[in-house]
C-alpha angles and dihedrals in degrees: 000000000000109000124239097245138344127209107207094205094061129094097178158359117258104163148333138206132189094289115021141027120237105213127180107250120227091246090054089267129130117241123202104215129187099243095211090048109023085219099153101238104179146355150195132281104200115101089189100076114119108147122045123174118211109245108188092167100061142021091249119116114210108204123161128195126237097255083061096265093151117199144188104211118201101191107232106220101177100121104248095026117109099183149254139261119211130189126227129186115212127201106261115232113177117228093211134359110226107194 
């Protein structure tokens, strides 16, 4: 089957949402594509991404740094808007208890 587009700079899906594709850029960036055209309409600015997840229920894009700062990126498509960044506390279980 051909596929209906290709990005070239891109290595991998990471989300989508009713209009566009998130893909993993070759140079760890996220790239917004239109998903009718795959025209690439936005990416990323942060040079620090390593590590992505494949999230293939929700729009939501999981990325973590290299120091362990894990994320959970919405893209913000409103034209003059540059995002936000908003702190949540999570309850804290621990995996395993060393004494």
């Amino acid at each position: 089957r051909k596929p209906r587009w290709t990005v070239a700079a891109a290595k991998g899906f990471l989300a989508e949402d009713a209009d566009n594709t998130y893909l993993r850029g070759v140079d760890d960036s996220i790239i917004g594509v239109d998903k009718k055209t795959g025209e690439p309409k936005f990416h990323s600015q942060r040079g620090d991404l390593t590590q992505f997840a494949i999230n293939t229920t929700s729009p939501l894009i999981y990325t973590a740094t290299a120091n362990g700062q894990i994320m959970a990126v919405r893209a913000v498509t409103r034209a003059g808007a540059v995002g936000q960044v908003v702190k949540a506390n999570a309850p804290i279980e621990p995996l395993a208890l060393a004494r």
